[in-house]
N, C-alpha and C positions, 0 to 999 in steps of 0.2 A: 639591500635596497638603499637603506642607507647611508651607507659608504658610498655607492654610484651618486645617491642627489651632492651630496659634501664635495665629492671629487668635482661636480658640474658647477656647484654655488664657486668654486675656488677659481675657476676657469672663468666665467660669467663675469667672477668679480675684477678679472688682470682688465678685460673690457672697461668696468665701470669706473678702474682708479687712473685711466686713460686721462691727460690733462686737454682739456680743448679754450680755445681763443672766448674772453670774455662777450666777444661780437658774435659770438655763435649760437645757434639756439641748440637747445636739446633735440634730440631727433625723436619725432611724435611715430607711437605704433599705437593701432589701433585693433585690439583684439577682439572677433567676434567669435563667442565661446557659446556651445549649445552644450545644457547642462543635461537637455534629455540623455544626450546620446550613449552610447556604453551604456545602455536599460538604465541611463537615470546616474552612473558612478561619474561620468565626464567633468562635473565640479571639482571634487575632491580629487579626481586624479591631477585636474591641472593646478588645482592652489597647492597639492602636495607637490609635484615634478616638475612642471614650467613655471608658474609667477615666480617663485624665488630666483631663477635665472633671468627671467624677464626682468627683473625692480634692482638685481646689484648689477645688470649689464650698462647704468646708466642710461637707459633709456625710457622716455613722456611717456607711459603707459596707462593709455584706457581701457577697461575692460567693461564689453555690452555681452549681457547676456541675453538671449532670443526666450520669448516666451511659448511661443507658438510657432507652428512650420508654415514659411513664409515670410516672416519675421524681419530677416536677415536681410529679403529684398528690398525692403520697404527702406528699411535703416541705411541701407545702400544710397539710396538716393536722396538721403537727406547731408551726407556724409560729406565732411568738410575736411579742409585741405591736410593729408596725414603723409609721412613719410616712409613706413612699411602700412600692411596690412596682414595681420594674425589671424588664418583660420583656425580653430579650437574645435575637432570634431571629426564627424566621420563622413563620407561621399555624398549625402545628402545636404551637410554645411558646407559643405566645397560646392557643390552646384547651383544653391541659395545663393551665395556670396559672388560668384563668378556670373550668376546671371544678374543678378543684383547689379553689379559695378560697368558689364558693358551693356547694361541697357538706358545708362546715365545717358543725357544729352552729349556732357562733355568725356564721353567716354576715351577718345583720342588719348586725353591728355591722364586720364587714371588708369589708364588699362599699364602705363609705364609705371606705375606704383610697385615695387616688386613687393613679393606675397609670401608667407611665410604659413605651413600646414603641420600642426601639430597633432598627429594621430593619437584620438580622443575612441573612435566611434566606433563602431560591429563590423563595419567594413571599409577599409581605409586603403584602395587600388592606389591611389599615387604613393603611397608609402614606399612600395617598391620601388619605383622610379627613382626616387629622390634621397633612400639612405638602405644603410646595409642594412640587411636582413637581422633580426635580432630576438630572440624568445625570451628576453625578459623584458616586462612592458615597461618597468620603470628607467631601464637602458635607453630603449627607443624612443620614449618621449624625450629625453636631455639630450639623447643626439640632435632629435629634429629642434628641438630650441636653440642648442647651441649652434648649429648650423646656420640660424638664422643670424646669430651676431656675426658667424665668421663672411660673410657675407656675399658666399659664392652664389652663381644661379645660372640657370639654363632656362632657354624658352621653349614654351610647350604650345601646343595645337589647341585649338577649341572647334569645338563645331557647334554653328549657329544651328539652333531645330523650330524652323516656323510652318505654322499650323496655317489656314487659310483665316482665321479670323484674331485669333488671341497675338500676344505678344510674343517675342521670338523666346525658347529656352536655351540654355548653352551648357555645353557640356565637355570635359576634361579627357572623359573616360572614353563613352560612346553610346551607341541605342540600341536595345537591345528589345526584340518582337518573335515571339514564339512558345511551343511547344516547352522548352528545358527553360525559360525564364519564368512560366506562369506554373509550374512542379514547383519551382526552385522557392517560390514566395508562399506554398502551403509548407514548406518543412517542418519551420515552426509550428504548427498547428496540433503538428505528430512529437513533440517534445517528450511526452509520458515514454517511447518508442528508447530512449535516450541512443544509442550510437546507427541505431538503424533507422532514424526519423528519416535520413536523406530518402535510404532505397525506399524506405514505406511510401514516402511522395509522391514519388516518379513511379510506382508501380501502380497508386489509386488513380493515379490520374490517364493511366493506359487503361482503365476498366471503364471509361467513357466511350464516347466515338477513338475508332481508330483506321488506318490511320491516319494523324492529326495533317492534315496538308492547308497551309497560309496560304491565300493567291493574293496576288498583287502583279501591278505593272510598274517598273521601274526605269528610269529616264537618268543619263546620267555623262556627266562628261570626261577626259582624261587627266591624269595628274598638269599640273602647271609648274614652268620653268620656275625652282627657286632663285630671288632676285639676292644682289651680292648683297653683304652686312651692310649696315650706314652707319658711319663713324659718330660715334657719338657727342664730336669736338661741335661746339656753337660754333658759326662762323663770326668773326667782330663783328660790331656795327659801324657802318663805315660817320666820319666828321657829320654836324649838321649842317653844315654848307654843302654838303653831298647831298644829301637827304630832301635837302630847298628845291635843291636843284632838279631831283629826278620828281620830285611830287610837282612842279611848274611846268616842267617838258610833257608829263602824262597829261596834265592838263588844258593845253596848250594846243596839243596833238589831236588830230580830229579820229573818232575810234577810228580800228581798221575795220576791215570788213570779213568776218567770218566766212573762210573757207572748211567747206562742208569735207568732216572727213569720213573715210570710208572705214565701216567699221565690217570685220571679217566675220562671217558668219559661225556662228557657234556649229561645233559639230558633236551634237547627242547625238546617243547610242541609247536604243529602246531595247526593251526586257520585257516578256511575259514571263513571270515565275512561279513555283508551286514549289515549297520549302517547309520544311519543319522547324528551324528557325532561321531568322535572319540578323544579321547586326551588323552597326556600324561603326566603327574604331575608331579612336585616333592613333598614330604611331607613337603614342607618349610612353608605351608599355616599352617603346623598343629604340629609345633616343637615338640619332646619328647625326651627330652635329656636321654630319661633313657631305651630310645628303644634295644632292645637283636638284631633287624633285619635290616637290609638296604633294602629298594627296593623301588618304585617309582609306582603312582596307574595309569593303564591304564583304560581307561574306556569307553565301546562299546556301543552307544545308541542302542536302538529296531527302526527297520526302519517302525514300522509300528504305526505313527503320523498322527492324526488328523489334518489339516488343523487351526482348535479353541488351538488344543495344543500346535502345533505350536510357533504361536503368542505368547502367554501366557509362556513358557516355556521362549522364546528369551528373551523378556522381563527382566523374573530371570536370562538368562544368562550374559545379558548386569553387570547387576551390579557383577555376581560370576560367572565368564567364568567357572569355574571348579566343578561345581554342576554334581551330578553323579546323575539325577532322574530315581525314583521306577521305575523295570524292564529294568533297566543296566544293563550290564555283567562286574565284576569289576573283574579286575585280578591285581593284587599282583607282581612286576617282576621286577629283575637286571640289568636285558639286552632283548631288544625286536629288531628283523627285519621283518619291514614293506615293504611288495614287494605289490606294484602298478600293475593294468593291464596296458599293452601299450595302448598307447595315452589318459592315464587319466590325463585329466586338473584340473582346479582348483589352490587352492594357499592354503600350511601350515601357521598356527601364529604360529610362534614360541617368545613366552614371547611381543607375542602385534603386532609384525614385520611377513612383510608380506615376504613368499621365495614362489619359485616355487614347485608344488606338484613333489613328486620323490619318486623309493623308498631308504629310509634311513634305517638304523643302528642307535639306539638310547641305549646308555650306562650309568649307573649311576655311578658317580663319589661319594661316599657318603663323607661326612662333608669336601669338598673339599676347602671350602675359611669359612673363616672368617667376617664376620660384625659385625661393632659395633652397638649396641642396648640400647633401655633405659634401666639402672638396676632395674626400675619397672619391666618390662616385665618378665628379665632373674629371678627376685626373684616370680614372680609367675608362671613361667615354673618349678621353683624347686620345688617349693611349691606344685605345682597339682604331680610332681613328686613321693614325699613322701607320699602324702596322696597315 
């Protein structure tokens, strides 16, 4: 372990001994680091494996730590002008911070911040996406750090989740309502159980009512044509005698007169469903920079589970909360509304984090933020591209 942080401080440091123009500022990151995470280890891991890469890469670094969950949003909004943004944590800091930053006024202008995740926390879903698979943790962390100076990145999806009164939540990952997510949150409970806590879960939870059938009605539209890249070049500004000019003639000029235009009618598609669970994704598990569509995969289990399936199922879902298995109903969609019967309990995961069940409005936001990524990664997303 090491030998891996020294190899990564040596690499960090060719970045910081980089010469830049006296006229130039330092470049500000701002890292928000939740020490809970990892049952409380998430401090020590990153002052041990990322600040030392972070402070010889040459780069303004602040480090906020979250006291309390929620934290993170609030800080959000107070948050002044920085030139990355460091998540330190696990999916529940990534969803804090992501909902935090577009629910800014000026969110337009910070959602282009690109963003940097360094896998701190018990469950860390973008990890995958964004760097090789690696079973030693002190590896994985210097990669995703270092990843960050090298300073490749790809853009990912978000889906807006608004409730009928509260503030919208956002989320990376996706929503998740059912049967195998409400097992999945007693595991722990069954700890003493040690390798069989999973199955112990999901089999207590079959000795309630069974079986377990969600009703809801769902409302929802089709994927939406992706619009081409926008070059990222400013255009000049053109002379002030230009500028005189066209601000005198706007004024000048008497308004015109709004013609009313015709806007096309939306075409929903309605759902009665009965499901043992349901969820809804982003495609960030499964990047295709080269995709023509935008839309987000909902997915309707069959309520009608064996008791043996069950188990076995939760099981798979523990490690891939987002397995669509044989005889789903998968739909394809841009924007979805889930209306709830009254008095349906239970609790959504929205990206890990537990809300109250309701019904919501779910939106996709497509290639909404920015992450930086290994340039392994983004050179075989290109590569599976071309072929």
């Amino acid at each position: 372990d090491n030998l891996l942080r020294r190899a990564a401080c040596q690499e960090a440091q060719a970045f910081g001994n980089q010469l830049i123009p006296s006229s130039m500022p330092l470049k500000k990151a701002t890292v928000f680091l939740n020490p809970a995470a990892c049952k409380g280890k998430a401090r020590n891991l990153f002052e041990k494996n990322a600040a030392p890469i972070l402070h010889l890469s040459g780069l303004d670094v602040t480090v906020v730590k979250t006291d309390y969950e929620g934290q993170a949003k609030k800080l959000l909004e107070l948050m002044e002008n920085t030139d990355l943004i460091i998540i330190a944590g696990g999916d529940g800091t990534v969803q804090e911070v992501v909902t935090g930053l577009l629910r800014r006024a000026d969110e337009a202008v910070f959602s282009k911040i690109p963003i940097g995740f360094i896998p701190l926390g018990k469950t860390c879903t973008l990890s995958h996406t964004l760097y090789p698979e690696s079973t030693n943790q002190v590896q994985h962390i210097t990669n995703a750090t270092l990843a960050i100076l090298k300073g490749e990145t790809v853009p990912l999806d978000v889906l807006q989740i608004k409730g009928e009164k509260e503030q919208p939540v956002f989320a990376v990952t996706g929503l998740r309502w059912g049967s195998y997510r409400d097992a999945g949150v007693k595991v722990s409970k069954y700890w003493y159980l040690g390798p069989l806590k999973t199955k112990a879960a999901h089999i207590f939870s079959t000795f309630k009512e069974w079986p377990k059938k969600h009703q809801a009605a769902l409302m929802y539209l089709g994927p939406t044509e992706r619009p081409p890249e926008e070059p990222e070049e400013k255009p000049s500004r053109p002379p002030l005698y230009v500028r005189l000019y066209r601000r005198l003639r706007l004024y000048w000029s008497s308004p015109p007169k709004e013609i009313p235009q015709e806007v096309a009618p939306e075409d929903w598609e309605e759902l009665k469903l009965s499901t043992i669970e349901l969820s809804i994704a982003t495609r960030n598990r499964q990047l295709d920079l080269t995709r023509t569509e935008d839309f987000m995969d909902i997915c309707i289990e069959a309520d009608t589970v064996s008791k043996g399936q069950f188990v076995n199922r939760g099981s798979q879902k523990m490690r891939d909360p987002h397995i669509c298995p044989e005889g789903s109903q998968c739909i394809q969609a841009s924007r979805c509304i889930l209306q709830l019967p009254e008095g349906t309990e239970g609790s959504f995961g929205i990206d890990n984090e537990e809300y109250e069940a309701m019904p919501v409005e779910v939106k996709l936001l497509p290639r909404k933020l920015r992450f930086f990524c290994d340039p392994r990664i983004r050179e075989q997303m290109l590569r599976a591209a071309v072929q």
